[in-house]
C-alpha positions in Angstrom: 12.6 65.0 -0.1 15.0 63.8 -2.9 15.6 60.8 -0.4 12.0 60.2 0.6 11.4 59.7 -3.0 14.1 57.3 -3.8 13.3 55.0 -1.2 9.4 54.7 -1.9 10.9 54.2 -5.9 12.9 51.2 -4.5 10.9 50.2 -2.6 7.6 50.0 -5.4 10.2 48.6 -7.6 10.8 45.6 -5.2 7.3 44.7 -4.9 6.5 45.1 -8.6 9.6 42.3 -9.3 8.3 39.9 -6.6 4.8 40.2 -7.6 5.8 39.6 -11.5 8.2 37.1 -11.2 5.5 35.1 -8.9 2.8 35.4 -11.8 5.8 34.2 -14.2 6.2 30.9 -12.0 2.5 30.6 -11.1 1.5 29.0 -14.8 4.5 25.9 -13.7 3.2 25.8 -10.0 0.0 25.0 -11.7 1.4 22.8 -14.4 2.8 20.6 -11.5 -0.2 20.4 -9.6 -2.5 19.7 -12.3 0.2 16.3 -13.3 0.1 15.5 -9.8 -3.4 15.2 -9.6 -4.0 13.9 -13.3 -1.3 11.5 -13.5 0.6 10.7 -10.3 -2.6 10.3 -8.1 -4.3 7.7 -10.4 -1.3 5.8 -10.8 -1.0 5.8 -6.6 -4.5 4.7 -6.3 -4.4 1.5 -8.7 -1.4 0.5 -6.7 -3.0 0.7 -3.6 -6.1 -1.8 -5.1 -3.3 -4.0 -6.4 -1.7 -4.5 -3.0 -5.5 -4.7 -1.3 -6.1 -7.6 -4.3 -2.5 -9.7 -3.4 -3.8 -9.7 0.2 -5.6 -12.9 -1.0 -2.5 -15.0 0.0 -1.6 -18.1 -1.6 -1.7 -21.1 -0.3 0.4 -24.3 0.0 0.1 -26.8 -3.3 -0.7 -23.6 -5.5 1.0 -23.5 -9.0 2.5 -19.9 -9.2 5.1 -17.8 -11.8 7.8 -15.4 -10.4 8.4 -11.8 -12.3 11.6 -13.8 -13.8 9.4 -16.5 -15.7 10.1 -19.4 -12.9 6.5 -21.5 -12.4 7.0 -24.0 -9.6 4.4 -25.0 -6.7 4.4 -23.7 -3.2 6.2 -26.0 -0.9 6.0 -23.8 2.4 5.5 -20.1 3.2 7.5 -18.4 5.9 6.2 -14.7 6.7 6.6 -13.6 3.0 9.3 -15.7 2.2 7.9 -18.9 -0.1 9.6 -21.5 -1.1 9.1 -23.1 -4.4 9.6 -26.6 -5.9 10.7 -26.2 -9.4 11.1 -29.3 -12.2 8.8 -32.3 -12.4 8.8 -36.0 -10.5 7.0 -39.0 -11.3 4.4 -40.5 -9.1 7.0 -43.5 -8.3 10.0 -41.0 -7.3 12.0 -41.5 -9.7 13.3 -37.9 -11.6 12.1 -37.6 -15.2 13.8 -34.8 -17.2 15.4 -31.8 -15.2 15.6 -32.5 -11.6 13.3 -30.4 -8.6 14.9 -27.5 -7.2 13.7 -25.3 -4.2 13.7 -21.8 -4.6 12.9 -19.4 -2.2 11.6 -16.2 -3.4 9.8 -13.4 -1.6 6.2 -12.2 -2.0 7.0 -9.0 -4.3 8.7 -11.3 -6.8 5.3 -13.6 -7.5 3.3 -12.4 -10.2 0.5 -14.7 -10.7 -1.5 -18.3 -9.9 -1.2 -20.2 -12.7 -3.2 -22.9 -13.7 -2.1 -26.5 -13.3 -1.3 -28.7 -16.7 -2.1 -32.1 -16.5 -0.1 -34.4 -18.9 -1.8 -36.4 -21.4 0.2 -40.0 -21.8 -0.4 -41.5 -25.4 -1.5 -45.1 -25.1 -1.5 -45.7 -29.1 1.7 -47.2 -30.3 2.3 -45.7 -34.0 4.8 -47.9 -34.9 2.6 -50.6 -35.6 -0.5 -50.2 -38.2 -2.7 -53.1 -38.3 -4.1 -53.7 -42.3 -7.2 -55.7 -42.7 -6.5 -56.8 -46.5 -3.1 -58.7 -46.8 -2.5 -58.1 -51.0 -0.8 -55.0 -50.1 2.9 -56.6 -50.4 3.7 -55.5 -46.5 5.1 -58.9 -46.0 3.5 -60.2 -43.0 1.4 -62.6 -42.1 -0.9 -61.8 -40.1 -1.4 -58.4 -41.5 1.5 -56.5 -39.7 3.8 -54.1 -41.5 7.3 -55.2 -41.0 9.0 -52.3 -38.6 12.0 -51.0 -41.0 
């Protein structure tokens, strides 16, 4: 009987330190579940209506700004490679200021449509200020400050 006993003590000793050391690790299991659902599953879902909202592709002619801070228009799109003209040109051809460059980047790297800025050209030339009164001293004759 002395054997009998020792093995149903083992073996209630075994069960006891399975079953304890399964209630020890049940308050991370649930630790981990509850951040999956409260934080990883939110974050999952607001990817997948960020990706839905890019579907709206863009199109040739648009104005767009890479991840890296590049803004250049959309030349031609190639699957979801698009290639991007970079730098400004003047309506006659000729290059003003840092020459155009093509650069082709792929969908992923575009992060926005921006809006297109047209330039204002200043018609008014400063240098000259025409004075109705000549008694001022300027000097000139018909009014016109003498450019110094």
């Amino acid at each position: 009987m002395t054997h009998l006993s020792a093995l149903v003590f083992i073996f209630g000793t075994t069960t006891k330190k399975s079953s304890s050391s399964l209630l020890t690790f049940l308050p991370l299991i649930l630790i981990a579940v509850g951040g999956y659902f409260f934080f990883i599953r939110p974050q999952q879902r607001k990817q997948q209506a960020a990706r839905a909202g890019q579907t709206s592709a863009y199109e040739v002619g648009d104005e767009v700004q890479t991840i890296g801070g590049v803004i250049g228009t959309i030349l031609e799109i190639n699957g979801d490679r698009y290639t991007l003209l970079t730098g400004r040109t003047e309506a006659d051809g000729n290059l003003d200021g840092p020459q155009p460059t093509r650069i082709v980047f792929i969908r992923q790297a575009i992060a926005r449509k921006v809006e297109r800025i047209v330039d204002v050209v200043d018609d008014t030339d400063s240098s000259i200020i025409d004075d109705d009164d000549d008694d001022d001293g300027s000097g000139g004759k018909d009014g016109k400050r003498k450019r110094s």
